[in-house]
Residue frames as qw, qx, qy, qz and C-alpha x, y, z in Angstrom:
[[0.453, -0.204, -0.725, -0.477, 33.32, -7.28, -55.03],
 [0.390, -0.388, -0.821, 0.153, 32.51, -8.06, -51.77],
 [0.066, -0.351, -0.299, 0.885, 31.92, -4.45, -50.43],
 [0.334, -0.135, -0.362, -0.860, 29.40, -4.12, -53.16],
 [0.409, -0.075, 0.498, -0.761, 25.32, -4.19, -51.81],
 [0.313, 0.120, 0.940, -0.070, 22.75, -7.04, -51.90],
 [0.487, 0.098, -0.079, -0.864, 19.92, -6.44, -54.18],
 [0.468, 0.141, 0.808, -0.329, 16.85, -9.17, -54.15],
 [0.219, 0.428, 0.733, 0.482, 14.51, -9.82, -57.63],
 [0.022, -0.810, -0.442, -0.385, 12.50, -7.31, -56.20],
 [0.375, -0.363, -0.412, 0.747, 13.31, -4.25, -53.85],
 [0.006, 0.918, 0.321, -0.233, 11.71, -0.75, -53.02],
 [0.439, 0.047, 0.204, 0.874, 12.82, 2.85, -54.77],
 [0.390, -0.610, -0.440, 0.531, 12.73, 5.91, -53.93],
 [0.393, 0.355, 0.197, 0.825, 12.37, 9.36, -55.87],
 [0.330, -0.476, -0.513, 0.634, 12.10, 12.53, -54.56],
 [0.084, 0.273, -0.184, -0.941, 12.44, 14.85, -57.05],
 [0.296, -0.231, -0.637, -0.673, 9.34, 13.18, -58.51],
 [0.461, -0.253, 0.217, -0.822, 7.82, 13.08, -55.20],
 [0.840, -0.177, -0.423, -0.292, 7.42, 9.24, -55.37],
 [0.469, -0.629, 0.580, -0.222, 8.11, 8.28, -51.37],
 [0.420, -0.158, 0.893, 0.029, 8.22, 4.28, -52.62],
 [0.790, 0.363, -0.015, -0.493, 7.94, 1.87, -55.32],
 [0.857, -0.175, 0.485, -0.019, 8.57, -1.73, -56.28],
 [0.510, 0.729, -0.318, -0.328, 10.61, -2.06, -58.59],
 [0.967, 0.209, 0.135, 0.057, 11.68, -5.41, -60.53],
 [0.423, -0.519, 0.661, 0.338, 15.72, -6.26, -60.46],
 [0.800, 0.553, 0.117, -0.201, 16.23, -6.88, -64.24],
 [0.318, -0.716, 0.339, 0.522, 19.84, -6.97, -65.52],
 [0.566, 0.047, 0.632, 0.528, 18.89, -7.96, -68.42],
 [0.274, 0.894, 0.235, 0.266, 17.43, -4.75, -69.67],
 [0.509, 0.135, -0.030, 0.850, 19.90, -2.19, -70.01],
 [0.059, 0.193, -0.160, 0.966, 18.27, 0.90, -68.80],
 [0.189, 0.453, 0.722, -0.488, 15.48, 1.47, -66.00],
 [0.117, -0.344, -0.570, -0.737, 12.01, 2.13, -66.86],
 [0.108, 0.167, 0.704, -0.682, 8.97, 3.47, -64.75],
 [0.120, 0.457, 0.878, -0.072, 5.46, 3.31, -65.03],
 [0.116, 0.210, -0.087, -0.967, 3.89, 6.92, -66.98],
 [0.275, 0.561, 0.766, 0.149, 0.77, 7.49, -68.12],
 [0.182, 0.915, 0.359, 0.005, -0.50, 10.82, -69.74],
 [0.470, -0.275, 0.092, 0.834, 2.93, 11.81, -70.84],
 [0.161, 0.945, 0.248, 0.137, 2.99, 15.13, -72.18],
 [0.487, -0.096, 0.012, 0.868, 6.35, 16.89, -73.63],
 [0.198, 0.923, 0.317, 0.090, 6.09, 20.58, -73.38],
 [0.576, 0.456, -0.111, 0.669, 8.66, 23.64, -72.91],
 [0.567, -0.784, -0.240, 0.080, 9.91, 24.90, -70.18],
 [0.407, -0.779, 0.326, 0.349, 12.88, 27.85, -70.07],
 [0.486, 0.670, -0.510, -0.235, 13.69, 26.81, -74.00],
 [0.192, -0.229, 0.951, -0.078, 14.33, 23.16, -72.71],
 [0.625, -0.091, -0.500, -0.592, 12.23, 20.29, -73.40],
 [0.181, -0.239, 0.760, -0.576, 10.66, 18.87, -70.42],
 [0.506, -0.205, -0.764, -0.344, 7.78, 15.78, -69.86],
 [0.590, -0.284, 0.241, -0.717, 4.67, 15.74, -67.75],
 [0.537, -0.057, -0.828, -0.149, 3.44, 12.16, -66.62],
 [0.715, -0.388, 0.119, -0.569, 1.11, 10.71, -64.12],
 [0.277, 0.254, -0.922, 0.090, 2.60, 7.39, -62.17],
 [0.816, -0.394, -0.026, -0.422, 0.56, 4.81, -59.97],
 [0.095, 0.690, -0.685, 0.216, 3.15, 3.73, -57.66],
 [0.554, -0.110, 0.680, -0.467, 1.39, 1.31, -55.68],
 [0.156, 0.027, -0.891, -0.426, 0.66, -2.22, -57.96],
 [0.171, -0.522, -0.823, -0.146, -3.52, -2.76, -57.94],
 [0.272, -0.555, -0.341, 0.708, -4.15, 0.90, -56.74],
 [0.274, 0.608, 0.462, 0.584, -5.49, 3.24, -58.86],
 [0.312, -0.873, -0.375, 0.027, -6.38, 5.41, -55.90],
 [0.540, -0.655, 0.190, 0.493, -2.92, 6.49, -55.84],
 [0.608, 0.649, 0.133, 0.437, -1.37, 8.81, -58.27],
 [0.399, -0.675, 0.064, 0.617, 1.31, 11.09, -58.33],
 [0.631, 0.771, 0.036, 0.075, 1.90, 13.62, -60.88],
 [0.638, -0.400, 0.271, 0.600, 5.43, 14.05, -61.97],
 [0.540, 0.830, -0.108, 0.084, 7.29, 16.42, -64.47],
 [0.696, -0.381, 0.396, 0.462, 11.26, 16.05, -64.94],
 [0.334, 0.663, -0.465, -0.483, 13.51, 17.68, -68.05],
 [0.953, 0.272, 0.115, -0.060, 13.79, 15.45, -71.06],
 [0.457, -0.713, 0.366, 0.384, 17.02, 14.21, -71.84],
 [0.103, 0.171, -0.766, -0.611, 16.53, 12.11, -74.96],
 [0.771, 0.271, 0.120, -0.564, 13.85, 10.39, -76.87],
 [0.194, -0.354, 0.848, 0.344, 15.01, 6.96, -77.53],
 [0.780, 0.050, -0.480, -0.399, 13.67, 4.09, -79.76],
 [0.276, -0.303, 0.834, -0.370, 13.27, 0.80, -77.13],
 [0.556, -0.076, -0.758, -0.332, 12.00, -2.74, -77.68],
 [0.529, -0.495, 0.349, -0.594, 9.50, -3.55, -75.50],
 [0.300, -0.327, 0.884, -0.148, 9.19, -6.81, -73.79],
 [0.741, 0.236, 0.621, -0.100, 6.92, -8.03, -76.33],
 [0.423, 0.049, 0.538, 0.727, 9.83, -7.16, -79.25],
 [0.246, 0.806, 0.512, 0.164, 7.44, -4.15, -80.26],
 [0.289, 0.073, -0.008, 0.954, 10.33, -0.98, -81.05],
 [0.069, -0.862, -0.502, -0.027, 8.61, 2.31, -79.40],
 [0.303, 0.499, -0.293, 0.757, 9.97, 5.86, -78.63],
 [0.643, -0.522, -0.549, 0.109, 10.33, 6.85, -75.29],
 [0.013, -0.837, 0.354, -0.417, 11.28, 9.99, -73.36],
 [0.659, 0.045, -0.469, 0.586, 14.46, 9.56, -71.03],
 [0.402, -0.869, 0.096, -0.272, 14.83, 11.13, -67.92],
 [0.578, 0.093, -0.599, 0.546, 17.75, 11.39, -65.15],
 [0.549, -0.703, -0.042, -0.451, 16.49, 11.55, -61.75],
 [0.066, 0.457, -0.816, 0.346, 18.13, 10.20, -58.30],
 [0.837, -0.341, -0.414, -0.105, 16.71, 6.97, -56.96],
 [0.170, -0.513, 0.665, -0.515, 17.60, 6.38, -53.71],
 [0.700, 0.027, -0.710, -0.076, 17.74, 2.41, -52.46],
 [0.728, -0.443, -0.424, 0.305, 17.55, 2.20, -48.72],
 [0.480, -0.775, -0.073, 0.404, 20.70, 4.63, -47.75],
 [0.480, -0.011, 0.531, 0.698, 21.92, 4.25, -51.10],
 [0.336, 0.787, 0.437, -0.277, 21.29, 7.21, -53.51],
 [0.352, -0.088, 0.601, 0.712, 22.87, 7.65, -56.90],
 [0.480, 0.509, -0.023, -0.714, 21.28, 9.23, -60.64],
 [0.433, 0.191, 0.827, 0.304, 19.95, 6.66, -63.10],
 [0.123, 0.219, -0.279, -0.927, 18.04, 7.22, -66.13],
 [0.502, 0.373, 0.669, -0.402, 14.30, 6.50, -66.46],
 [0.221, -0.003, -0.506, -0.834, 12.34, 5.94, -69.61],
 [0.523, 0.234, 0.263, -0.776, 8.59, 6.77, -69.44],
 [0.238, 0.030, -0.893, -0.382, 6.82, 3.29, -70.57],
 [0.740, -0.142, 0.024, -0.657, 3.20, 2.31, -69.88],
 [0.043, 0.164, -0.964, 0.206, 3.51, -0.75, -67.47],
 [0.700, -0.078, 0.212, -0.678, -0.61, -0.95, -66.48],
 [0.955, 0.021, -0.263, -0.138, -0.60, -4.50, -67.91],
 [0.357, 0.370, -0.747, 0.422, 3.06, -5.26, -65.95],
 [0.624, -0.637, -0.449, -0.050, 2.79, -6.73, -62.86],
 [0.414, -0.486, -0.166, 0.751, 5.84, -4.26, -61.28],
 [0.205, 0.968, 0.146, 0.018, 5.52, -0.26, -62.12],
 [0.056, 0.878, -0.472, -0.062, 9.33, -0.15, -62.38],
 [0.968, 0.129, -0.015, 0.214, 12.28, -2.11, -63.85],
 [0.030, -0.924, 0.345, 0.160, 15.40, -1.13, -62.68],
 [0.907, 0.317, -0.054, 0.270, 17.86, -2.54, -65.29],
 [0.884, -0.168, -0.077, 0.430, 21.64, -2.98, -65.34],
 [0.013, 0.693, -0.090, 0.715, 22.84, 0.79, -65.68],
 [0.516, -0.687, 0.137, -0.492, 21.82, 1.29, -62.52],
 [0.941, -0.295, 0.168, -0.013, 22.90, -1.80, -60.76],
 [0.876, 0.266, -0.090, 0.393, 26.16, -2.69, -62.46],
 [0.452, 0.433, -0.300, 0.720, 29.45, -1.73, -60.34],
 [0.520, -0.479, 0.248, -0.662, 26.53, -0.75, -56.72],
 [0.828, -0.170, 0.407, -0.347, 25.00, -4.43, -56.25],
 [0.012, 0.090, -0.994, -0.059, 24.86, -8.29, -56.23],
 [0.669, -0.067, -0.081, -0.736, 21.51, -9.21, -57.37],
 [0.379, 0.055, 0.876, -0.293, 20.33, -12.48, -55.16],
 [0.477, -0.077, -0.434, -0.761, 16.97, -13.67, -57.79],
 [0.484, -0.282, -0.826, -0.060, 16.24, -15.77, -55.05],
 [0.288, -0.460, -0.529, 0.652, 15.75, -13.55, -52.37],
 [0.067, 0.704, 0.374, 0.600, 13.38, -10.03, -52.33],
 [0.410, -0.877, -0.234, -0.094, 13.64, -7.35, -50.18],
 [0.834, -0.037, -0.232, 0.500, 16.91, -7.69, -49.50],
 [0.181, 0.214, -0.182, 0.942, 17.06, -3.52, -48.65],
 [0.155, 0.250, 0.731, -0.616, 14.06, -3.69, -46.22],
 [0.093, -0.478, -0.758, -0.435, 10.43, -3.87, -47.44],
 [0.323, -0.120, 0.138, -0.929, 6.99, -1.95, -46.33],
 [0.278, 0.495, 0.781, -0.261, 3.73, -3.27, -44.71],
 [0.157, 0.545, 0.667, 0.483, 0.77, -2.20, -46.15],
 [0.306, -0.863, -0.317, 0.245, -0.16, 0.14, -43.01],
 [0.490, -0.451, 0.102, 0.739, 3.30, 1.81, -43.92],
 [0.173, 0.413, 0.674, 0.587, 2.47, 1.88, -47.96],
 [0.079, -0.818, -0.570, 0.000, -0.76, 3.90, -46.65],
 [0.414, -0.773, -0.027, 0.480, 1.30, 6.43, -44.01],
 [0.398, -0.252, 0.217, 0.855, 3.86, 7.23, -47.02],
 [0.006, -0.209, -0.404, -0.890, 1.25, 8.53, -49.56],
 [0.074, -0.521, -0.671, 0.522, -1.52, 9.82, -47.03],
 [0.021, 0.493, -0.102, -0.864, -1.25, 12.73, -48.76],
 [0.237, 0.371, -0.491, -0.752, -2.24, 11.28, -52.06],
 [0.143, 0.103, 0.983, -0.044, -4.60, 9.25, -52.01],
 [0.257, -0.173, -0.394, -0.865, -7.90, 9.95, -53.84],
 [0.498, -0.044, 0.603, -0.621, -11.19, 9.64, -52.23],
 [0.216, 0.167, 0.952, 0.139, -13.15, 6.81, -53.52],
 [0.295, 0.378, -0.106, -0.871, -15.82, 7.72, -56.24],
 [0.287, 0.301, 0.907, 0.065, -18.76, 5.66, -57.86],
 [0.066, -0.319, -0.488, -0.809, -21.47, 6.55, -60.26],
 [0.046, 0.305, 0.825, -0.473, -24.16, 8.16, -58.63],
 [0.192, -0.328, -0.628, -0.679, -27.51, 8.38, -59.88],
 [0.202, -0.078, 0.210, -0.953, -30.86, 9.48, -59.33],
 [0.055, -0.323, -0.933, -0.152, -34.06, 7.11, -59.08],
 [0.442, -0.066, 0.127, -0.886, -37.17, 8.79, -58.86],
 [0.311, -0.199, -0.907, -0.200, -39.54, 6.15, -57.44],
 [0.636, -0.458, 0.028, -0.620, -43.18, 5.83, -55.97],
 [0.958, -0.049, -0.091, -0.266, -42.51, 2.29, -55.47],
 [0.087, -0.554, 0.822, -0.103, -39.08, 1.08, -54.00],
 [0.567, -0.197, 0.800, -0.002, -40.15, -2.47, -53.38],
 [0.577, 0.739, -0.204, -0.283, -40.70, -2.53, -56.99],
 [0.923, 0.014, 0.194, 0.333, -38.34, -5.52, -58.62],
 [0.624, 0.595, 0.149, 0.484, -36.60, -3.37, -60.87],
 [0.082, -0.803, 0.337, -0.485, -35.77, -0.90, -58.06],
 [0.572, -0.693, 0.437, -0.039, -34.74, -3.22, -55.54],
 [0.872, 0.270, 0.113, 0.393, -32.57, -5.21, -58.37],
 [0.175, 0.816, -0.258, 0.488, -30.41, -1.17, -58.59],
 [0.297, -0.764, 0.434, -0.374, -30.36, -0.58, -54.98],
 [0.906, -0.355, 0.194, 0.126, -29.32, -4.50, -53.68],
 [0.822, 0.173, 0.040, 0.541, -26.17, -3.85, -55.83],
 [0.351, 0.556, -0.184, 0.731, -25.25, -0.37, -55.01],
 [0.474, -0.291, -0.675, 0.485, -25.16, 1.91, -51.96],
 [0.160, -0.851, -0.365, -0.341, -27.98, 4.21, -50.83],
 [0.462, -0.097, -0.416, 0.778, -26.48, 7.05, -49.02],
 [0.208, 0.252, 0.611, -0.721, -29.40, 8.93, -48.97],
 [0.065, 0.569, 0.747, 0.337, -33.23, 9.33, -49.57],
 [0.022, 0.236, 0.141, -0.961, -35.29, 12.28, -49.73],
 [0.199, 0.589, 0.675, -0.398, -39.11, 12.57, -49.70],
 [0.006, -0.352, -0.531, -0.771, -40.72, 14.49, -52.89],
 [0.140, 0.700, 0.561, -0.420, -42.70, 17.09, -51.70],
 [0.282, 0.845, 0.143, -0.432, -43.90, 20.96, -53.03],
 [0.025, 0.714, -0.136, -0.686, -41.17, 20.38, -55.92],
 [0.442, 0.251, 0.815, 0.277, -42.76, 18.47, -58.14],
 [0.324, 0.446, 0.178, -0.815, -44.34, 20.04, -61.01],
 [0.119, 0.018, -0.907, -0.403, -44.86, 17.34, -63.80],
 [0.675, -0.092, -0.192, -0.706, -48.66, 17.04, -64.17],
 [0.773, 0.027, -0.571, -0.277, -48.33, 13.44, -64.83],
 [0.684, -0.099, -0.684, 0.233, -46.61, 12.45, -61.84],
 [0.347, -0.460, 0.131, -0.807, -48.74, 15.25, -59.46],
 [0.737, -0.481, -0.112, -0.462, -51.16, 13.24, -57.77],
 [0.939, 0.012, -0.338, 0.061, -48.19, 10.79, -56.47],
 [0.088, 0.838, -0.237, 0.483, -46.17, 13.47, -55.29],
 [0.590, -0.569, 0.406, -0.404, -46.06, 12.35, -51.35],
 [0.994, -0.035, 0.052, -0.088, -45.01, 8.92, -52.31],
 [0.846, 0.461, -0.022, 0.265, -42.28, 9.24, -54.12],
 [0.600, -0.772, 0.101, 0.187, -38.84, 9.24, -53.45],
 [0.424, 0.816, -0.392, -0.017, -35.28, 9.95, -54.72],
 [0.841, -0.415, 0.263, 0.227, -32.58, 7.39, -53.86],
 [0.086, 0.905, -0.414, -0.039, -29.20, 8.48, -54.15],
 [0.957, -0.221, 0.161, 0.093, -27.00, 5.45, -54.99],
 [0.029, 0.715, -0.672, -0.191, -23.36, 5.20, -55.03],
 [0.844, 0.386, -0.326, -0.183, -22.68, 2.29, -57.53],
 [0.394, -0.657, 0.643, -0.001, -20.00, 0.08, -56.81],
 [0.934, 0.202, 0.120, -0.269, -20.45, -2.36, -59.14],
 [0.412, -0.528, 0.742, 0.019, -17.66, -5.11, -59.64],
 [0.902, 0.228, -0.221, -0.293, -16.92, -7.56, -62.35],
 [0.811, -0.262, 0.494, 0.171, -15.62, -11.24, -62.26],
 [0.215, -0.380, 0.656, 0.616, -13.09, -12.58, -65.06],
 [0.218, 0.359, 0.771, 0.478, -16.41, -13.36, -67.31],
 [0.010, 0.062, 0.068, 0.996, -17.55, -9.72, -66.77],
 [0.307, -0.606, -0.633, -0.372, -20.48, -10.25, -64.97],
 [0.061, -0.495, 0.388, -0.775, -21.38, -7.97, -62.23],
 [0.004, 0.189, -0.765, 0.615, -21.84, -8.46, -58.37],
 [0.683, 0.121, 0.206, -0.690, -25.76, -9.10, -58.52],
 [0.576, 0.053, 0.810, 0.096, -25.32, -11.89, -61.57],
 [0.412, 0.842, 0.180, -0.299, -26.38, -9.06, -64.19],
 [0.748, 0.379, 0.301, 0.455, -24.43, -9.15, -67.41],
 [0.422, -0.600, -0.005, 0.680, -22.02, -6.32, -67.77]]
């Protein structure tokens, strides 16, 4: 007993073969078999086998991070989630690797987006490796945030906003400077020779195009960043 390893309520994990360099993953023992965070699963065939696409966001409040993953299915179980709702679920068996520790567990593929961790690693895994401390976290070394960055550098999406097109004579116009005070002009551009609308000929030289990346942001009563109703 005593040669077995500390684990903390919460502690990083590690898959490789799915390409995930780190993720947080909630110490449960009271679920019997780990679970990880999937979205767009997709079983298809692969070599007469039956094998599952999925998309993870490893990183909790990050969308910007994704990582695609595929792995052979092993089973399709039935599982109660944690609000007693029975679902099926593909199974995987992948190696996790804890710190220095690195062993095969079996994953089922469960939409966590409303969880607040993107992995539960339940008692399978844990039972006969660790001591689980529920007062203590980290207890196999944690990550800054600068690190978090450095491991998925690679994957990280560029940031992306609606941009539109304004086609104005009149920027100081209310209704145009109500758009642009909530988004971000990244550029303008003079209307000249390629206008050809009759109606809005003679104005030609005035008018301008503002390119705005959006960014717009609601609060918890879904109003956006200006005070405009969402």
């Amino acid at each position: 007993m005593n040669d077995l390893n500390l684990l903390g309520s919460e502690e990083w994990c590690q898959f490789d073969d799915l390409s995930i360099p780190a993720i947080k993953a909630r110490i449960d023992s009271g679920a019997k078999t780990s679970s990880i965070q999937a979205s767009k699963i997709k079983i298809f065939e692969k070599d007469l086998e039956k094998w599952v696409r999925f998309e993870v966001y490893p990183v909790q409040e990050n969308r910007s991070i994704s990582v695609l993953c595929q792995a052979k299915v092993e089973d399709v179980r039935q599982v109660k989630s944690s609000q007693g709702v029975a679902e099926k679920r593909p199974v995987i068996k992948t190696k996790v690797q804890i710190a220095d520790q690195s062993f095969e567990i079996e994953l089922t593929l469960a939409n966590r987006e409303t969880m607040e961790y993107r992995m539960l690693l339940g008692r399978e895994a844990i039972n006969g490796r660790y001591l689980v401390d529920p007062s203590k976290s980290f207890c196999q070394g944690d990550y800054t945030e600068e690190e978090l960055k450095e491991k998925y550098s690679d994957k990280i999406k560029p940031k992306t906003g609606l941009t539109i097109g304004i086609l104005a004579s009149n920027p100081e116009l209310y209704s145009n400077k109500r758009i642009i005070g909530v988004a971000n002009v990244h550029r303008e551009t003079i209307i000249n020779d390629q206008i050809s609308n009759n109606s809005i000929e003679r104005n030609r030289h005035n008018l301008r195009l503002f390119c705005l990346d959006l960014r717009l942001t609601q609060d918890s009563h879904g109003y956006l960043n200006d005070g405009g109703r969402a």
